[in-house]
N, C-alpha and C positions, 0 to 999 in steps of 0.2 A: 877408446878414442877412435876416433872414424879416420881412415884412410891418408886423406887432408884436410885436417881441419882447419877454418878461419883462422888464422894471427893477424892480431894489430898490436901495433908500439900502442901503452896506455902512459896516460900524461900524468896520472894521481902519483902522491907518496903513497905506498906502501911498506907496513910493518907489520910484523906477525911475534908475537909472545910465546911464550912455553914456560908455566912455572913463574911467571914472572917478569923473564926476564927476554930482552930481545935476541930472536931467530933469524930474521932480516929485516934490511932497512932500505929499500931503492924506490929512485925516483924515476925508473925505467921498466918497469913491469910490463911483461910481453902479456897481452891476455889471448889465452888460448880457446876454441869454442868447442871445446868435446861434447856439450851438446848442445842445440837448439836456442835455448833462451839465455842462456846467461856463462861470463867464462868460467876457466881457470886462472890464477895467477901462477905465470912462470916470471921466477927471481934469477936475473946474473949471477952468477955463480959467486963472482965477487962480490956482490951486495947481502952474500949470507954471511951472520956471524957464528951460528952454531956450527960446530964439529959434524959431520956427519962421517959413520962409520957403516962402508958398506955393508950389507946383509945377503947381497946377490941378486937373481932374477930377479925381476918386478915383471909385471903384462906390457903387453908389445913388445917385447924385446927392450924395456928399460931397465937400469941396475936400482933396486932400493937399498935403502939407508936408513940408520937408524940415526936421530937427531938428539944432541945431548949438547947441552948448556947450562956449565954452574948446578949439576946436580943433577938437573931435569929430564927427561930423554923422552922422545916417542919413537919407539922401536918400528921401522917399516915408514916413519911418517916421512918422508922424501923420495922423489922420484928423480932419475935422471935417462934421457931418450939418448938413443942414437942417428934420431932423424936431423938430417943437416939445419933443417930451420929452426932445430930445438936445440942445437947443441951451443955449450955454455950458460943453459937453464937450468934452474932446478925446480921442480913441480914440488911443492910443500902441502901435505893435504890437508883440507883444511878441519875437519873432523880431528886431528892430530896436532893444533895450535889451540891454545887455550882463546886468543883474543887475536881478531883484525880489525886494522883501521886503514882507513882511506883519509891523507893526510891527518885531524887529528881528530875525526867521528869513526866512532866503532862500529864494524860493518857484521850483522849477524848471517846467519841461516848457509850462505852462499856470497862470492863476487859479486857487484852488479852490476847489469849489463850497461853502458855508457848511453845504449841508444833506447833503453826503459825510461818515461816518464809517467809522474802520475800526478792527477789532473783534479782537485775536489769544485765541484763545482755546483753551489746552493742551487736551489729551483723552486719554481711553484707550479710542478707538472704536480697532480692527483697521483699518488701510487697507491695500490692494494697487494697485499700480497696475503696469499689464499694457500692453506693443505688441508689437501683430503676434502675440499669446498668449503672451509671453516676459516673468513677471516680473521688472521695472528695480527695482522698489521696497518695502518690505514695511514694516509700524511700527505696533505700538501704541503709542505715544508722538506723536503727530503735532500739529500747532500746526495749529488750523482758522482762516483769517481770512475775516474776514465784510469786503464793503465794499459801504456803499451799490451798489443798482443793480447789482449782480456778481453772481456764481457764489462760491458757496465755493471757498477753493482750501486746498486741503490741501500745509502745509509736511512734511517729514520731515527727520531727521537723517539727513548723510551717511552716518553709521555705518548708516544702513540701507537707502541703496541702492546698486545696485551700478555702482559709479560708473566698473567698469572696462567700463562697456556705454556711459559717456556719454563725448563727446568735445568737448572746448571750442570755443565759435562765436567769432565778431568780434563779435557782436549784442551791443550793449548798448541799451536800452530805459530812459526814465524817468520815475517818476512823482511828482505831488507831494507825494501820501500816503504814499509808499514810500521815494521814493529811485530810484538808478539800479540797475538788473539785469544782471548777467551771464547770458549761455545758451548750453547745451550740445546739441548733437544728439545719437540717441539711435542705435548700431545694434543692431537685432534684425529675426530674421526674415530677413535677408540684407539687409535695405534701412537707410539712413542714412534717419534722420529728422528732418529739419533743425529747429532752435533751437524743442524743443517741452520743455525743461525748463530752472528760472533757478535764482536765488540774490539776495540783497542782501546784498551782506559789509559794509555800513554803511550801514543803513534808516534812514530818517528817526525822529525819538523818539516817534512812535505807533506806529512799525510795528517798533520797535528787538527784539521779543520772535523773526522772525522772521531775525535774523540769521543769518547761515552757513545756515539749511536750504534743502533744495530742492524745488520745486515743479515740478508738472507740465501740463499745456497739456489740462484736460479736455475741452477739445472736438476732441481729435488724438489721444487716450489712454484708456482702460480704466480705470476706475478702481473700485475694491469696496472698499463700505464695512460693516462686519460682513458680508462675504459676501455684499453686496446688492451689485449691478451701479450705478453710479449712470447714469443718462439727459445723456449727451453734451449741454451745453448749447450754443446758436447764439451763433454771432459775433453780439457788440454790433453793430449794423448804423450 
């Protein structure tokens, strides 16, 4: 956690599972920003239902806790700070709940960020998308989605790539805007290029327009849009 990090009052219900069964329940979630894009959820202390039994040190100078409900327990899964702005919180981590929801949608991967939107939006711009100089993908027809803080990424209909150049990965990948991802690697060129195009074959209901297409890994790929080359963007750092 960084020095001082952002806190804002969040306005959603939040609830978190263990086993089953409920860990907290508040309509007061502090979200904390330890890093960059998206929060933590810190719980009133009051609005935990699990027992938590210390375990001692935690980093920063917090006390951890091990969380037990009706049987269940995550051993270390609770945090508690001694920073005045955090105190009467409890950081629940989230790797260490089995299920969260934001009022009554189950939220995967991470929190999400309140000022993240994402944006699917049909077109009839020309896209080509090229590896190793071998077009994989061709579409006037292609779904642009916009999302906070991203690159555009250009969906296409499988009917328009040539999907007998892509070969299915194990990679799945998930987001909480999205959904979860299938990826395919790509061969051209003589070379296999590992899991540099996905799919969401059941996107979350913001991103639901982007169903069944596929997408490509612009900063691993060629991509021309009207014939314009677009400029490879950098990995989120």
């Amino acid at each position: 956690m960084s020095a001082s990090p952002r806190i804002e009052q969040g306005a959603r219900r939040v609830r978190a599972y263990l086993g089953g069964q409920l860990v907290a329940d508040t309509i007061r979630p502090v979200l904390v920003y330890e890093v960059p894009y998206y929060p933590a959820y810190y719980i009133p202390a009051e609005d935990v239902r699990a027992e938590l039994v210390e375990d001692g040190p935690g980093r920063d100078g917090a006390v951890s806790y091990t969380v037990r409900v009706d049987g269940a327990q995550a051993p270390g899964g609770a945090l508690r700070f001694p920073a005045e702005e955090l105190r009467g919180l409890v950081r629940l981590k989230w790797g260490a709940m089995d299920a969260w929801f934001e009022e009554d949608q189950e939220v995967f991967v991470h929190p999400r960020n309140p000022r993240t939107r994402v944006d699917v939006l049909p077109s009839s711009r020309h896209v080509r998308v090229e590896v190793d100089g071998v077009t994989v993908a061709e579409s006037s027809s292609p779904s642009m989605l916009h999302e906070t803080g991203l690159p555009v990424r250009y969906y296409l209909p499988k009917t328009h790539v040539r999907m007998e150049l892509l070969e299915p990965s194990e990679t799945v990948t998930g987001c909480p805007y999205k959904g979860f991802a299938e990826y395919w690697s790509v061969r051209a060129g003589g070379t296999v290029h590992e899991d540099i195009a996905w799919s969401y074959a059941s996107p979350l209901p913001e991103s639901a327009a982007v169903r069944g297409l596929v997408a490509f890994y612009g900063e691993k790929v060629d991509i021309f849009v009207d014939g314009v080359e677009q400029e490879r963007p950098k990995p989120r750092g």
